[in-house]
C-alpha angles and dihedrals in degrees: 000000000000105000089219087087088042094048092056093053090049095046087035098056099033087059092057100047105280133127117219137181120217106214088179124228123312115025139152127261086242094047090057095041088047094059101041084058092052101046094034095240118204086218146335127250128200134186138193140190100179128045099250086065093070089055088054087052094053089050080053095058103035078053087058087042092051098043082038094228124152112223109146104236123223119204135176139129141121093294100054137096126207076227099055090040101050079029127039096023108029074058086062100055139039091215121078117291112191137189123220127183098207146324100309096052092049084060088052103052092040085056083054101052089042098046119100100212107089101272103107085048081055088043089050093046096050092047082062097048096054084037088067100043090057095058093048090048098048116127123198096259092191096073124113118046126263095253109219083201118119102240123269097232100055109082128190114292121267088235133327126226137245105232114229080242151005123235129017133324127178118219122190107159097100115158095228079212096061098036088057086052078073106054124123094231087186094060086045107053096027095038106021105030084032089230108183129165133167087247150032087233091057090045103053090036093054087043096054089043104039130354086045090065099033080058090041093062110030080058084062098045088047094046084052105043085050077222086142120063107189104208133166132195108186138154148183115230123173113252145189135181119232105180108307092348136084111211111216115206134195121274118270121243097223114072102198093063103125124218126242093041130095126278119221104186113045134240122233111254104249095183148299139257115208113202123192119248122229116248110220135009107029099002094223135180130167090246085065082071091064136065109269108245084244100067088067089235123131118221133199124238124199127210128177137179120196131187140169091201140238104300102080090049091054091042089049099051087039093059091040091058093044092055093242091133114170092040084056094044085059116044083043087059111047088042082067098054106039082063092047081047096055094046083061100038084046092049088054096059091044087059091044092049090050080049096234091107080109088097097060124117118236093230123084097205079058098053083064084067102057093261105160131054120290132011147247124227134205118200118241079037113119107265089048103020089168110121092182094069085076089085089067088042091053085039084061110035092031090220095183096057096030105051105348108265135135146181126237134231087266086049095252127139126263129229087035107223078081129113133181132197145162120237131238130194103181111109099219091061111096122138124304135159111253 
């Protein structure tokens, strides 16, 4: 969902002889339609960060299917699979569904459809070839029950933590140097700044010589300006599982109540979340982390809200607008990921406030790969792809009064070089697909 992705394609396409129009993020399937009908669109193309956003593509094109229109549909983006896309969705619609990677290959595949020499009718026919392989090769996905289990493989927690405090606090005085220190420069210059190169050798040479300063100096720029306002709204709420939900309770009064012992009065029920289980393999859901509400122990959940602020939104789309397009591919950028930066640098001092930052490594770059003990999670992810359990999240932590950020009515987050996630202690949760 984030237009970065949207934006390449636009600049990408214009400057080879294509017209596009920009809809913008987040619109609905008759709003796109709409607009292909009235300007006549060759095709439609749709992208997606999250994995709700899949789900939103599918509603597109059983739209098309129902109205039986024939706009070839484009879809890429970090959610996507080159298997759900000449799988799952070419099944939904008798026109071409095609998967690119990225922008280059959008471009690709749109010389292909406008082109009078036969190749869109290759490209079509190929779209009905693989088409027809998908149906033979369908599977009923719906077999198998959604255990209720907890999974066989997660054992109790070695100990769980008393948290330094119950409820909610909001924290904004976040050194931006030290913030940058966490950056996944990776993410940044490969996903962000689309660096590719042939070899290793050519990336890390073009990374020392060229995209290192260039980061170097926009994150002075950006220290100087004050365009970025680190701020943090994050909380500690008891918790239990009960099957796939973990129940969240009020806090409790007295501060000195320790978790992982048993509670003789009881907390109020606040609300649920309700995670999906996988299927098959581990049988995992994001409930298995907690203490089931029948041991009698009381467990600790972490929730956390971070957000650089508006500015960055207003000054990219200023310089966007403005053509300025590298500039704009840049600061976007690195706006993304200096939000993606202070949810890691504020999930290591969770963990060092519930005291099992032990486990850290004492390397950055390895903090990126899940070494230290627990997890965060962000909804529309893959192991709690439900972008509707924002709205809990925004009922406990208060975002919009807190640090200025809302949800939108299809329960993103605005300004959007903000991220959410609940927190996890248990030292078996890392990331899996439900």
């Amino acid at each position: 969902m984030h237009d970065i992705g949207k934006n390449l394609v636009d600049i990408i396409l214009s400057n080879n002889g294509f017209k596009l129009i920009n809809l913008g993020i987040k619109q609905p399937g008759d709003s796109i339609i709409r607009a292909a009908q009235e300007h006549g669109a060759d095709a439609i193309g749709l992208s997606g960060l999250l994995v709700k956003s899949t789900l939103e593509m599918k509603y597109v094109i059983q739209d098309l299917e129902r109205q039986k229109l024939e706009f070839p549909v484009i879809c890429g983006g970090a959610a996507l699979t080159r298997k759900y896309v000449e799988g799952d969705l070419r099944r939904e619609y008798a026109n071409g569904v095609f998967y690119a990677d990225d922008a280059f290959a959008g471009l690709h595949i749109m010389e292909d459809l406008a082109t009078g020499d036969g190749a869109r009718d290759q490209r079509l026919r190929e779209d009905r070839i693989v088409k027809e392989y998908a149906k033979a090769a369908v599977i009923d996905e719906e077999t198998g029950p959604l255990f209720a289990e907890r999974s066989a493989v997660v054992t109790d927690a070695p100990n769980i933590p008393t948290p330094p405090f119950w409820s909610v606090r909001v924290k904004k005085d976040y050194d931006l140097r030290e913030l940058f220190r966490y950056i996944n420069e990776t993410a940044l210059f490969k996903n962000q700044w689309q660096l590719k190169t042939a070899s290793q050798s050519d990336y890390l040479r073009l990374v020392d010589d060229k995209f290192r300063p260039i980061l170097q100096k926009l994150e002075a720029e950006v220290f100087e300006s004050g365009l970025f306002a680190p701020a943090v709204v994050y909380g500690y709420f008891p918790a239990q599982s009960d099957g796939n939900d973990v129940i969240v309770y009020a806090p409790p009064r007295a501060q000195a109540r320790a978790c992982g012992t048993r509670w003789e009065e009881g907390l109020p029920e606040l609300l649920r979340f309700t995670f999906p289980r996988q299927k098959e393999g581990r049988r995992l859901a994001i409930s298995d982390f907690f203490a089931p509400k029948s041991s009698g122990k009381m467990d600790v959940l972490g929730l956390s809200l971070v957000t650089i602020g508006p500015a960055a939104s207003v000054e990219t789309q200023r310089l966007f607008e403005g053509g300025e397009y590298t500039k704009y591919l840049y600061l976007h950028g690195l706006s993304v990921e200096t939000a993606e930066a202070l949810a890691e640098f504020h999930h290591k001092k969770m963990r060092e406030e519930w005291g099992i930052d032990g486990d850290d490594s004492s390397e950055i770059r390895d903090l990126f790969h899940q070494k230290y003990r627990g997890s965060r999670y962000s909804f529309g992810y893959p192991a709690c792809p439900n972008l509707e359990d924002q709205t809990k999240l925004f009922t406990l932590l208060k975002p919009e009064e807190n640090v200025g950020v809302r949800l939108t009515s299809g329960f993103l987050l605005e300004p959007e070089q903000s991220t959410s996630a609940i927190v996890v202690h248990h030292p078996a949760a890392k990331y899996f697909v439900a």
